[in-house]
KEVO-13355 format. One line per 3 residues: their letters; for each residue x negated, y, z negated of C-alpha. Coordinates in Angstrom, 3 decimals. Layout:
A = X/Y/Z | ...
REM end
This chain:
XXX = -0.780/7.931/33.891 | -3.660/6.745/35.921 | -6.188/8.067/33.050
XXX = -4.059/5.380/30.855 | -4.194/2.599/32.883 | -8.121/2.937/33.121
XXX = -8.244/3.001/29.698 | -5.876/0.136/29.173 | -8.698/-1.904/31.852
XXX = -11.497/-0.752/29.726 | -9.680/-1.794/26.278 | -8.935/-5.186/28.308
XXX = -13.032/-5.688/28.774 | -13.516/-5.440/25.630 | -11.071/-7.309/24.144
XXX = -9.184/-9.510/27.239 | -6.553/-10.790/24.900 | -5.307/-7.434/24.294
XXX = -2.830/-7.411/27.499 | -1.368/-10.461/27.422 | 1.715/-11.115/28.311
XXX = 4.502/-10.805/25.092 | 5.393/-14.531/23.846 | 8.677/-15.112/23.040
XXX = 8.175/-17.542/20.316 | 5.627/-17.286/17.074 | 2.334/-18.793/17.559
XXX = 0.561/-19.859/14.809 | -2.848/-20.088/14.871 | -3.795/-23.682/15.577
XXX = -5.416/-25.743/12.596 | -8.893/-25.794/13.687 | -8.703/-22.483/13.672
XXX = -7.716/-22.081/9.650 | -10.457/-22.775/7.207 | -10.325/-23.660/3.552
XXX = -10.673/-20.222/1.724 | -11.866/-20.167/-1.904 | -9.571/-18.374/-4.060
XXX = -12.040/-15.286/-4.819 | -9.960/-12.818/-7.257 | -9.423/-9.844/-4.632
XXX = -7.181/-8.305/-2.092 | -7.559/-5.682/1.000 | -5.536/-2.967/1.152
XXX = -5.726/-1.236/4.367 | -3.375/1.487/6.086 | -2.902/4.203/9.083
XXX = -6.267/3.436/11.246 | -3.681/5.494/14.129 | -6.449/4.700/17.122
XXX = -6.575/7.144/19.836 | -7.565/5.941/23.338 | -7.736/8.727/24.707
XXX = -10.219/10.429/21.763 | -13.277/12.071/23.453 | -16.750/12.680/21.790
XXX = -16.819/16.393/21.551 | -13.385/17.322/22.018 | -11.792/20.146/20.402
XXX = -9.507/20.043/17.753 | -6.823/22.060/19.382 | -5.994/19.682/21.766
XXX = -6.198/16.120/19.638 | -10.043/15.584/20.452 | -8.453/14.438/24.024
XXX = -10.329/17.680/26.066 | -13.640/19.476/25.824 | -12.184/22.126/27.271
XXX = -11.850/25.810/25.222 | -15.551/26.947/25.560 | -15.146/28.826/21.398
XXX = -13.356/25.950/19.728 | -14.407/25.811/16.030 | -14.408/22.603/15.705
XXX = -15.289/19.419/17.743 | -14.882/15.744/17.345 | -17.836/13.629/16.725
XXX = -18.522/9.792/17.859 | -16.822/8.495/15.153 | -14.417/10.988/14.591
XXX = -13.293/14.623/13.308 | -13.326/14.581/9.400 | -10.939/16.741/7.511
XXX = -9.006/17.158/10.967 | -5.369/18.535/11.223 | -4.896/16.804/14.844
XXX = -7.887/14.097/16.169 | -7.001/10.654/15.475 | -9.150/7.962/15.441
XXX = -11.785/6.963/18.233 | -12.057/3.259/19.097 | -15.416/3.601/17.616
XXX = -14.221/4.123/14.091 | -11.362/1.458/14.084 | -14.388/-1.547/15.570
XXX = -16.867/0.117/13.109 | -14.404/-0.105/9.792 | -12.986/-3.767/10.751
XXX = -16.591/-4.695/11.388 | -17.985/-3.695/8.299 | -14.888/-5.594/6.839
XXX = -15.645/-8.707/8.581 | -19.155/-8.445/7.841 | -19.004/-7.414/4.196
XXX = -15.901/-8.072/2.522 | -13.789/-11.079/4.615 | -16.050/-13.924/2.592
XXX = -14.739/-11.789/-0.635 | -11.265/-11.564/-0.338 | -7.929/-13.872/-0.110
XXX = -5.618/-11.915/1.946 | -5.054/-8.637/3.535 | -2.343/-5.858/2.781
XXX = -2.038/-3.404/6.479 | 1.026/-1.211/5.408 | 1.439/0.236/9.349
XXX = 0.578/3.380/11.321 | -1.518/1.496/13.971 | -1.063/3.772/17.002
XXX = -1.771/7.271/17.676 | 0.171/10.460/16.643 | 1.745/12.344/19.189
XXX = 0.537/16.024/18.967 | -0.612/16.434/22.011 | 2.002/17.723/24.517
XXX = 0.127/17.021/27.417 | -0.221/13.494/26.970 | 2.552/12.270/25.118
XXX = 2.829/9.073/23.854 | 4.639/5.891/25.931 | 6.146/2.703/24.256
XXX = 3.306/0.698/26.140 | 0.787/2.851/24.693 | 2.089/2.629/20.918
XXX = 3.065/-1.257/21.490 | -1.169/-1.969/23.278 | -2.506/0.174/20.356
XXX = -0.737/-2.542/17.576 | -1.694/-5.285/19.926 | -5.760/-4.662/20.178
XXX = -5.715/-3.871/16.273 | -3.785/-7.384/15.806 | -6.193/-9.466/17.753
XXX = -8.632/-7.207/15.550 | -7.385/-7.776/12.569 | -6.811/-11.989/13.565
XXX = -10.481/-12.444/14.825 | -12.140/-11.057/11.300 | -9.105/-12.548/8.916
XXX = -6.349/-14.942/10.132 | -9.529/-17.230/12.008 | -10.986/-17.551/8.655
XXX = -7.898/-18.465/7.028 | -7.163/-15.388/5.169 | -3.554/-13.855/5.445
XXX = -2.869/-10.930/7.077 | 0.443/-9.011/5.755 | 1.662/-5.918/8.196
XXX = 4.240/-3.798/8.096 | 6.241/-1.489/10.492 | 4.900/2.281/10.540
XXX = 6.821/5.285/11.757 | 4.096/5.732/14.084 | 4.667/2.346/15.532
XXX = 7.874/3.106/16.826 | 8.998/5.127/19.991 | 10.350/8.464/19.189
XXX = 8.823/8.975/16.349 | 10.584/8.419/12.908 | 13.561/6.356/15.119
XXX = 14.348/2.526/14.645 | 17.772/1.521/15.233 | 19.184/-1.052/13.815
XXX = 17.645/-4.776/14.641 | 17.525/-7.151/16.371 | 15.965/-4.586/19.219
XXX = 13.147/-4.025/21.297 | 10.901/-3.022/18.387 | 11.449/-5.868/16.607
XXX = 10.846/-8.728/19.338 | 7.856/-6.878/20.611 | 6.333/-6.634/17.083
XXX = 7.757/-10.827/16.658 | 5.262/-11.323/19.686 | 2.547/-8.568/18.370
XXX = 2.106/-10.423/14.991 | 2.381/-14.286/15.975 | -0.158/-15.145/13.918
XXX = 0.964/-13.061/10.525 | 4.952/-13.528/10.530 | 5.573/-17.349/9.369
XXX = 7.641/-19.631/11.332 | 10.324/-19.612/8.351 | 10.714/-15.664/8.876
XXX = 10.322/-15.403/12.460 | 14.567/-15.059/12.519 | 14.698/-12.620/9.931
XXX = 12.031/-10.985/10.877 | 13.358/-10.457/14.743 | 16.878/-9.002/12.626
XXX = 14.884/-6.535/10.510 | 11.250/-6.398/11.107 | 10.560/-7.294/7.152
XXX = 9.294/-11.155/6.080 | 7.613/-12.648/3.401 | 4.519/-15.156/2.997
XXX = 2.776/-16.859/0.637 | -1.107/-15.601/0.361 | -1.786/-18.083/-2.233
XXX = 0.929/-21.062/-2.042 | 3.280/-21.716/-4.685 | 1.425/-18.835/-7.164
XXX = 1.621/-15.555/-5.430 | 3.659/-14.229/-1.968 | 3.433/-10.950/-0.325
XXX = 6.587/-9.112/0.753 | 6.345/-6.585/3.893 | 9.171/-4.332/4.221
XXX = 10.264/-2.473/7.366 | 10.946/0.989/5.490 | 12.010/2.797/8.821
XXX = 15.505/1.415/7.605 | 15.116/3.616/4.479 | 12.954/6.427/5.810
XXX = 15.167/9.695/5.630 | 13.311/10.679/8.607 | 15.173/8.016/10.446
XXX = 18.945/9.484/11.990 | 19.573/6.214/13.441 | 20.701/4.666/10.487
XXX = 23.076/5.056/7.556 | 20.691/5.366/4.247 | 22.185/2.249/2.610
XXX = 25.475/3.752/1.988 | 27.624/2.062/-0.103 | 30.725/1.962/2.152
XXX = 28.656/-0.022/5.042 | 27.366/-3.016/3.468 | 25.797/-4.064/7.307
XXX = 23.944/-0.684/7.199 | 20.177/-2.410/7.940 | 19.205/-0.778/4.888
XXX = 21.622/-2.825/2.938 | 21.032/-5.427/4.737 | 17.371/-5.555/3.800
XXX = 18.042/-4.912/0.175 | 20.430/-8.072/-0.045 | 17.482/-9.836/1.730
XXX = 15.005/-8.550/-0.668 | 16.933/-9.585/-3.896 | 17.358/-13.261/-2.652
XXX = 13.416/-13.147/-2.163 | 12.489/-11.975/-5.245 | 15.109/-14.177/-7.139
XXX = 14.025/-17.171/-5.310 | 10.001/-16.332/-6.514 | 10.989/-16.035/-9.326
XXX = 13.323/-19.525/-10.127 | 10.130/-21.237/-9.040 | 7.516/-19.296/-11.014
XXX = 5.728/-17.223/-8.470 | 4.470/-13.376/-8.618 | 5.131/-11.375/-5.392
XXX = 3.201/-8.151/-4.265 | 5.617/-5.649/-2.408 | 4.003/-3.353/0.531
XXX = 5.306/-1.105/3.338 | 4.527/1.779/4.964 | 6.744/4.572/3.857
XXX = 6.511/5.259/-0.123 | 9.560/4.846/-1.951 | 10.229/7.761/-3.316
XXX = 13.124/10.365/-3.637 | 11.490/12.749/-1.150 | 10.948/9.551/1.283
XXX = 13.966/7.648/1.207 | 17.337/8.385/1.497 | 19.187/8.857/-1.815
XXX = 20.907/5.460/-2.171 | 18.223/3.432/-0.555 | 15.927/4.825/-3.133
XXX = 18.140/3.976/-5.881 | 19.030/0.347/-4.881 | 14.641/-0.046/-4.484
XXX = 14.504/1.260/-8.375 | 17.043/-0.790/-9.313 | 15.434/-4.209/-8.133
XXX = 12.351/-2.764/-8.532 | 12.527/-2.701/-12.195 | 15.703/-5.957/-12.031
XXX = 12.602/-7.729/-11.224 | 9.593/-6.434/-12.747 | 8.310/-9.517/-14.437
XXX = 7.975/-10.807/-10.571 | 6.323/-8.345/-9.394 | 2.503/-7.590/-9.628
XXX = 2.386/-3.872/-7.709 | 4.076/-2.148/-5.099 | 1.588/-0.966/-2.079
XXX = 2.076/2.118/0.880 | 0.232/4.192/2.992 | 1.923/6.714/5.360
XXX = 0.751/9.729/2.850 | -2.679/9.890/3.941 | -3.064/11.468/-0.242
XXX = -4.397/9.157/-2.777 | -1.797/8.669/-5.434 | 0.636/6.879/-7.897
XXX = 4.013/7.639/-9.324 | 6.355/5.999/-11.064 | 9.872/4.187/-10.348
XXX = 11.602/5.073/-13.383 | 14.682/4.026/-14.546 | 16.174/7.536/-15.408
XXX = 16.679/7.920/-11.818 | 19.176/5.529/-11.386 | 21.566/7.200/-14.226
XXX = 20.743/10.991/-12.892 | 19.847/12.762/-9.805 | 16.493/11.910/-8.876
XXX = 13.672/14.888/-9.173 | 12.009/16.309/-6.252 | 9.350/18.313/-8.151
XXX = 7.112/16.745/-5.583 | 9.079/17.358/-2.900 | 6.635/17.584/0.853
XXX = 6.923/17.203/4.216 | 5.577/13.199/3.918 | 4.172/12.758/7.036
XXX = 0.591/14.099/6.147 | -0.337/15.456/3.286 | -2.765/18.219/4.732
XXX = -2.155/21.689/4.480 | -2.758/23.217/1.150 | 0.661/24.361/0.321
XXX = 1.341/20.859/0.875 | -1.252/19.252/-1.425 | -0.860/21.593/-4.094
XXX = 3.150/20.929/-4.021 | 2.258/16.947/-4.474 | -0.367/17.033/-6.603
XXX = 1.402/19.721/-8.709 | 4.547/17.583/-8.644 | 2.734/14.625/-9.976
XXX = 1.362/16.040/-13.064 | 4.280/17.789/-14.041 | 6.010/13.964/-13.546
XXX = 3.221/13.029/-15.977 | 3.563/15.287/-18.370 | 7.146/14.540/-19.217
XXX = 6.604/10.679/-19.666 | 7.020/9.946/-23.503 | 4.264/10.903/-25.636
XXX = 2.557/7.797/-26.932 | 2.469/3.877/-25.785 | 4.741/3.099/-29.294
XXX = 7.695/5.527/-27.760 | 7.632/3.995/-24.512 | 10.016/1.288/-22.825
XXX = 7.627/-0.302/-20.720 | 10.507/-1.831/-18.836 | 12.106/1.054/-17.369
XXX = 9.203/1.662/-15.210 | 7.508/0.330/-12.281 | 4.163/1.894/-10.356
XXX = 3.842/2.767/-6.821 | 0.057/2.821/-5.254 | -0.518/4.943/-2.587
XXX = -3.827/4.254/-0.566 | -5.408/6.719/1.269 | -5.658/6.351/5.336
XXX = -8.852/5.159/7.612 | -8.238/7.759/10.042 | -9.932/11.287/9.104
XXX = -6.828/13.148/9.804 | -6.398/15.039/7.402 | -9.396/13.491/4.915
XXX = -11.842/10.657/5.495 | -11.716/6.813/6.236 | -10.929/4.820/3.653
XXX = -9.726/1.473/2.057 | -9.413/-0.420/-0.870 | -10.502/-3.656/-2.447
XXX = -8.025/-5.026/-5.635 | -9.239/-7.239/-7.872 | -6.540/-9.824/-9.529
XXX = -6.774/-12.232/-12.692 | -7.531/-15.823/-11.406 | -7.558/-17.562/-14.698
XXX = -5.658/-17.275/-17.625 | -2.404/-18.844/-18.858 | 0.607/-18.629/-16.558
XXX = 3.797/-16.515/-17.190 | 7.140/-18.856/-16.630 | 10.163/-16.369/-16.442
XXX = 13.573/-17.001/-17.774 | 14.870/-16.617/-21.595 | 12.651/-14.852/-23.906
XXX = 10.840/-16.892/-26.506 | 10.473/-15.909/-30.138 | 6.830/-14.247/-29.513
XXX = 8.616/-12.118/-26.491 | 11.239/-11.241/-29.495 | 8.649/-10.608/-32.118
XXX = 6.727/-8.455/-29.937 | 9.829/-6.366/-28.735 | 11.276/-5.244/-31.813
XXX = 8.371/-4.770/-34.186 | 5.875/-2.871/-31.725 | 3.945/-4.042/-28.579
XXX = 4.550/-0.686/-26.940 | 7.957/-1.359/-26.313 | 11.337/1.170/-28.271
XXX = 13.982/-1.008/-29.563 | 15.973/-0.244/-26.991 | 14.712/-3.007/-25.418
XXX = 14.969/-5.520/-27.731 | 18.577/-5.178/-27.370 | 18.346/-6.461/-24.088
XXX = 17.687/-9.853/-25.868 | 21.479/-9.735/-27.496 | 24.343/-11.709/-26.404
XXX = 27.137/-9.632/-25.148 | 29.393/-8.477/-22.335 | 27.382/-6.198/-20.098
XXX = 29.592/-2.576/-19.386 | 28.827/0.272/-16.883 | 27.299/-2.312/-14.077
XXX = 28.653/-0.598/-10.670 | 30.229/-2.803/-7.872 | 27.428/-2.769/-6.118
XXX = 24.709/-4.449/-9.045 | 22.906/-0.959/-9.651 | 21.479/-0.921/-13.584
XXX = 23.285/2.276/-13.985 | 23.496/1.717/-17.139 | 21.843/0.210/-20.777
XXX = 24.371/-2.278/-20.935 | 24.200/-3.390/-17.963 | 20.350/-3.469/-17.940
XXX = 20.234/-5.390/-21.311 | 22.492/-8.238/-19.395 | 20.184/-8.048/-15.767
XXX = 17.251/-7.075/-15.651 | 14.052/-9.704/-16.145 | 11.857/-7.652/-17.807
XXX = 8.918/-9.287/-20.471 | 5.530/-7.969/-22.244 | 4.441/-11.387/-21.176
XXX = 4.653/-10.864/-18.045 | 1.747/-10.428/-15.558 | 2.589/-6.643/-14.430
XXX = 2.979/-5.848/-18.474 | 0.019/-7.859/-19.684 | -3.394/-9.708/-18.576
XXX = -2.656/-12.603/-17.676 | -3.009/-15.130/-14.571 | -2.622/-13.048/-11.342
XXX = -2.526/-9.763/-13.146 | -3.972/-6.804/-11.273 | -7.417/-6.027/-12.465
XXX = -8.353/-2.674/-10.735 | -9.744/-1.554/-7.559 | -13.257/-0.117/-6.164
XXX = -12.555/2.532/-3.701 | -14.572/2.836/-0.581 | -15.208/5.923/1.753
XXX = -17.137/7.092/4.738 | -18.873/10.680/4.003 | -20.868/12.547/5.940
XXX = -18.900/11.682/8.555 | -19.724/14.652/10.916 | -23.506/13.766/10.868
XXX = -23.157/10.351/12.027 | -23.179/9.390/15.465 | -24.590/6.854/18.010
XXX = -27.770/6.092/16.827 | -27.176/7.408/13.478 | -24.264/5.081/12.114
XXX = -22.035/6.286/8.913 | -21.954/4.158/5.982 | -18.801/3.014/3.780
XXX = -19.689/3.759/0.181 | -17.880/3.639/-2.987 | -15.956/6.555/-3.834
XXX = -14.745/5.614/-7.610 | -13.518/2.662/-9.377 | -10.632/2.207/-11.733
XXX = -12.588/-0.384/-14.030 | -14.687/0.809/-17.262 | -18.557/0.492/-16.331
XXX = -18.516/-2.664/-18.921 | -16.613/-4.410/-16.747 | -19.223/-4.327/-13.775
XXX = -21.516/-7.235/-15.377 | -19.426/-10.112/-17.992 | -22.035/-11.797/-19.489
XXX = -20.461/-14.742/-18.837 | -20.869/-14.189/-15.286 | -24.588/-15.205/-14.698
XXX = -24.212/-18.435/-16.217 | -20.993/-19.551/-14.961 | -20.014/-20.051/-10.939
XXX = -16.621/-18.832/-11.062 | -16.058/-16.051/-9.504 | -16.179/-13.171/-12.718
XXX = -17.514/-10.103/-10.744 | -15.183/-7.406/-9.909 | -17.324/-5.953/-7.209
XXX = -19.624/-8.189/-5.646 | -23.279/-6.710/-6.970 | -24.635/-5.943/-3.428
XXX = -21.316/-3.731/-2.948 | -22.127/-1.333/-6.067 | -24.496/1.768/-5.645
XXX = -27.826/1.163/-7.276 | -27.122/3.081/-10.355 | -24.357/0.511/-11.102
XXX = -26.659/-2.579/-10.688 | -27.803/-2.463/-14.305 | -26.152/-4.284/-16.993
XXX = -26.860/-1.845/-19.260 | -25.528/1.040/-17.773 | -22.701/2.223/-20.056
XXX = -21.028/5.375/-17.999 | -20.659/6.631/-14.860 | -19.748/8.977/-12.223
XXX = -17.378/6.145/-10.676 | -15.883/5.189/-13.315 | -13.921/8.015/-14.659
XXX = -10.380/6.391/-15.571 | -12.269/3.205/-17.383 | -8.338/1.219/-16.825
XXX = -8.647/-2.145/-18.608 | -6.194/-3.248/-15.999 | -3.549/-1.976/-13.485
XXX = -0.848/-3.169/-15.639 | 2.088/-0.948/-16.006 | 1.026/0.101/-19.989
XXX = -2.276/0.751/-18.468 | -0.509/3.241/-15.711 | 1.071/5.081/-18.147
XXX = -1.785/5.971/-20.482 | -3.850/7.556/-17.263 | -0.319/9.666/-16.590
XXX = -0.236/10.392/-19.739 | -3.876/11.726/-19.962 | -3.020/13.349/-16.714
XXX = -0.109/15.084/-17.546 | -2.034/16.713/-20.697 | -3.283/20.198/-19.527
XXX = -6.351/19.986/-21.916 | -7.526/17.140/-19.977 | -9.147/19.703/-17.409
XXX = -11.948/17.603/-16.485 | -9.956/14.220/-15.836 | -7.476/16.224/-13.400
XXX = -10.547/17.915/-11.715 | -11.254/14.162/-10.841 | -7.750/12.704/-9.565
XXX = -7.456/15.665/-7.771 | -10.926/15.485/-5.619 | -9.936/11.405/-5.056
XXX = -6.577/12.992/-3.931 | -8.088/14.959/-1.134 | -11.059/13.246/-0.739
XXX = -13.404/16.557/-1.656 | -10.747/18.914/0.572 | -9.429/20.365/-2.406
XX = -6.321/21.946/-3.285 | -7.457/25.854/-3.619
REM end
C-alpha cells in the first residue's frame, strides 16, 4: 500500500490534475478551450493501453514486470515495455510516448477519437492485486491524457467501459452504481450534458463528432459480456435486465439518427459476437444491427488484443449461432488460442456465398476489431480511418425507383431482397421485434445499396493505415521506438489522386509525411502494404476480402491476414 501511494504522488507531479477530487456534475470544457476543427476525412481508433504503475524496467515476466527479482528469468521488460508478453502491461513510458506521438503527428489530422476501454492494468499479479482506486486513477491520468492532446483542440473523444475498468474483474452490476458515477466524473469532458442521466443509469451515451451529419455511439458491453454473472443476458422475461435496457436505448438512438438523416459509428469494448455475448444479447445486437444498417457506417472493439473482422449475419438470428471460433476472449495469446480464432474465421469465410451476384448484402453487417497498444500479448498499435467527406448525401426512408432497379436486376443484391420493397402484412416477427424471420425483415428492416455502409458515398468508410511499434525490445531511453505503418487496406493508387496536388481539399488518405518512403512516389503501383487493395470498407467490399480469404488456394493472402493477426507471433 505505501509503494502505491508513492506512486500515486509521483503520477500527481507529473500530471497534478490526475487526483482531483470526483465532481459530481459534467464539466464541459469551457469555450476558450474548444477550437474550430477542419473537417479532415479521418478517425482514431484506439483501444486497451492497460498502464501499469507499478511496471519496472527490467522486471521479469513471471511476476508482471513489477520485480527484478528471479536471478534466470528468460525474459525481462524493457523501458518501454515487454513485446510479445503473456503478463507485463504497459509502463507509463509507453502510454506518454504513444499519446505523444498522437498529439504530435496525427491530432491536426483527424476529427474525433474512438477509445473502446481497457485503460487500467490487468490483475495477474497476486502479490499486488489490483484496488478500485488504482483501476479508477489509471482511467483518470489517461483521461486528462487523452483531453490535453484531443478534447483542448476541439476534437471528440468517444470512450467506452472495459472489463478491465471495473472492480472484480468481468463484474458490473446493474446501474446507476459506483462505476458509473465515478466514470460520469472520470469523463466530464467526453459524456455530453444531454447523456450525462443516461449515462449515470448505464454507462453508454451518444455524441455527435460532426453535428447534424455523423454521431458516435459508445456502448457499455459489460451488460452483455457473458463474462459478467451480475446480470441477466437480456433475457426475454426481464425487460429491466440492463441489457435490455440498453438495447431499447440503442434502438431509439439509432431511429432518431436516422428520421433526421445522420450516419452513426457504433464502438465498445467487448466484440459482439456469439462467443462474447450472451445468447440473446447477441441476437437482439444482430437484429438492430442489420434493422439499421443504412445508419450505420461500422461497428468498432478492442478487448481481443487479435486483429480481425467477422460478420453479423442474419442467419444467426433464425438458427443457433456458430461458435467455430469459439476462445477464451480475454487475450488472444496462446497458440491454441490463435489458431482456434483465426481458424474459426476462415472457415466463417469460406461458407459466405460464392460470388457478389448471390449475395444479400443486407443480411450482413461487419465488426472491426483493432488490435491493442499494450504489448501483451503482441505489439502497440492503433489505427487511423479514413471517411468520404464529399459526395452526395444518402436520405433514408422509402426506396426510390433506382434503389428498385438496382435490387431486382443485379447490384449484388438476390431477389430476396427486392421483396422487401412489397406491400404486405409482415408474419413470423416475435414479441419482442427480433427479424426472425423474411417476412418480417421485408416489413423492418432499413436496408439500401444507396446507402453509405453499401456504397461510396458522403461519410462512407474509406479504409485505414495501420500503425505499429517494432523492434520494440531494442528501444530504450536514449534510443526511442518509432510507430510505423504496418499495412494499409487501400490499393497503392489510392495513395496519390491526381487531383490532389492541385486542389486544397483534403484528398490524401495518409498524410504523405506519414507513408514509408517507398510509398512517396506517385508512380509506385504495388506494395508490401497494400496487400488487400479494398476500394472501400463498405460491406460489399468486406465480403469480397472474406471471400478471397475463405478460398484455400489463396495461400499467400492468408499468410498475410494471419501475420497482421498476430502481429509477426504467428500461429505455428
Amino acid at each position: 500500500m505505501l509503494e502505491l501511494k508513492l506512486v500515486l504522488l509521483l503520477l500527481l507531479s507529473v500530471f497534478p490534475e490526475g487526483l482531483a477530487a470526483p465532481s459530481q456534475v459534467p464539466v464541459q470544457l469551457p469555450e476558450s478551450q474548444i477550437k474550430p476543427h477542419k473537417l479532415q476525412g479521418r478517425f482514431l481508433h484506439i483501444t486497451d493501453i492497460h498502464p501499469d504503475p507499478h511496471y519496472r524496467d527490467g522486471g521479469s515476466e513471471k511476476s508482471a514486470c513489477h520485480r527484478k527479482k528471479q536471478k534466470k528469468a528468460k525474459r525481462r521488460g524493457g523501458y518501454y515495455g515487454l513485446p510479445y508478453s503473456s503478463k507485463c502491461d504497459s509502463p507509463f513510458s509507453l502510454s506518454n510516448f504513444t499519446l505523444d506521438f498522437l498529439d504530435k503527428e496525427w491530432s491536426s489530422e483527424i476529427d474525433f477519437v474512438i477509445w473502446t476501454g481497457d485503460s487500467a492494468r490487468h490483475d495477474n499479479d497476486r502479490k499486488r492485486p489490483r484496488t478500485t482506486a488504482e483501476i479508477y486513477e489509471l482511467n483518470r491520468i489517461l483521461s486528462n491524457k487523452m483531453e490535453t492532446v484531443f478534447s483542448s483542440k476541439g476534437i471528440p473523444v468517444v470512450p467506452s467501459i472495459g472489463n478491465n475498468d471495473v472492480w472484480p474483474h468481468n463484474i458490473m452490476m446493474p446501474g446507476p452504481n459506483s462505476v458509473t458515477s465515478e466514470f460520469s466524473s472520470i469523463w466530464r469532458s467526453f459524456v455530453p450534458f444531454e447523456s450525462y442521466q443516461v449515462f449515470q443509469r448505464g454507462g453508454y451515451f451518444s455524441v455527435e463528432v460532426i453535428p447534424n451529419a455523423v454521431a458516435a455511439i459508445s456502448l457499455n458491453t459489460m451488460y452483455f459480456y457473458d463474462s459478467n454473472k451480475a446480470v441477466g443476458g437480456c433475457e426475454y422475461a426481464n425487460p429491466e435486465d440492463p441489457g435490455n435496457l440498453q438495447f431499447d436505448w440503442l434502438e431509439v438512438q439509432l431511429e432518431t439518427f436516422r428520421e433526421r438523416g445522420m450516419q452513426t459509428v457504433i464502438s465498445g469494448h467487448v466484440p459482439p459476437s456469439s462467443y462474447n455475448f450472451f445468447p440473446e444479447c447477441y441476437v437482439r445486437y444482430v437484429n438492430l444491427s442489420l434493422k439499421y444498417q443504412d445508419t450505420i457506417l461500422g461497428h468498432f472493439f478492442g478487448h481481443m488484443n487479435a486483429d480481425h473482422f467477422f460478420f453479423l449475419e442474419a442467419n444467426d438470428l433464425s438458427n443457433e449461432p456458430r461458435r467455430t471460433n469459439d476462445t477464451d476472449s480475454d487475450k488472444v495469446g496462446t497458440l491454441k488460442k490463435r489458431k482456434a480464432l483465426y481458424n474459426g474465421l476462415l472457415q466463417d469465410f469460406s461458407e459466405l456465398p460464392k460470388s457478389s451476384q448471390n449475395t444479400n448484402h443486407g443480411d450482413y453487417g461487419v465488426v472491426n476489431v483493432s488490435p491493442s497498444v499494450v504489448p501483451n500479448p503482441y505489439l502497440p498499435s492503433f489505427r487511423i480511418f479514413t471517411y468520404n467527406t464529399t459526395g452526395t448525401p444518402y436520405h433514408p426512408g422509402h426506396f426510390g425507383d433506382e434503389d428498385r432497379e438496382q435490387l431486382v436486376t443485379g447490384g449484388g443484391d438476390s431477389l430476396l431482397t427486392a421483396q422487401r420493397l412489397r406491400d404486405g402484412e409482415a408474419a413470423g416477427c416475435d414479441e419482442r421485434g427480433n427479424n426472425s424471420t423474411q417476412a418480417c425483415r421485408s416489413r423492418n428492416w432499413h436496408s439500401s445499396p444507396q446507402s453509405p455502409s453499401r456504397s461510396n458515398r458522403l461519410w462512407t468508410l474509406l479504409g485505414y493505415a495501420q500503425y505499429y511499434l517494432p523492434k520494440l525490445e531494442n528501444s530504450d531511453e536514449k534510443r526511442r521506438p518509432k510507430y510505423k505503418l504496418e499495412y494499409m487496406t487501400y490499393p497503392v493508387a489510392k495513395l496519390h489522386p491526381p487531383e490532389a496536388a492541385s486542389e486544397a481539399k483534403f484528398h490524401y488518405p495518409i498524410p504523405l509525411k506519414q507513408l514509408p518512403r517507398s510509398l512517396r512516389n506517385a508512380t509506385i503501383k504495388e506494395s508490401k502494404f497494400a496487400p488487400y487493395g479494398m476500394a472501400d470498407l463498405t460491406i460489399p467490399s468486406w465480403l469480397e476480402l472474406a471471400r478471397r480469404l475463405g478460398d484455400s488456394a489463396e495461400t499467400k493472402l492468408r499468410k498475410r491476414f494471419k501475420k497482421y493477426m498476430y502481429m509477426g507471433a504467428g500461429g505455428e
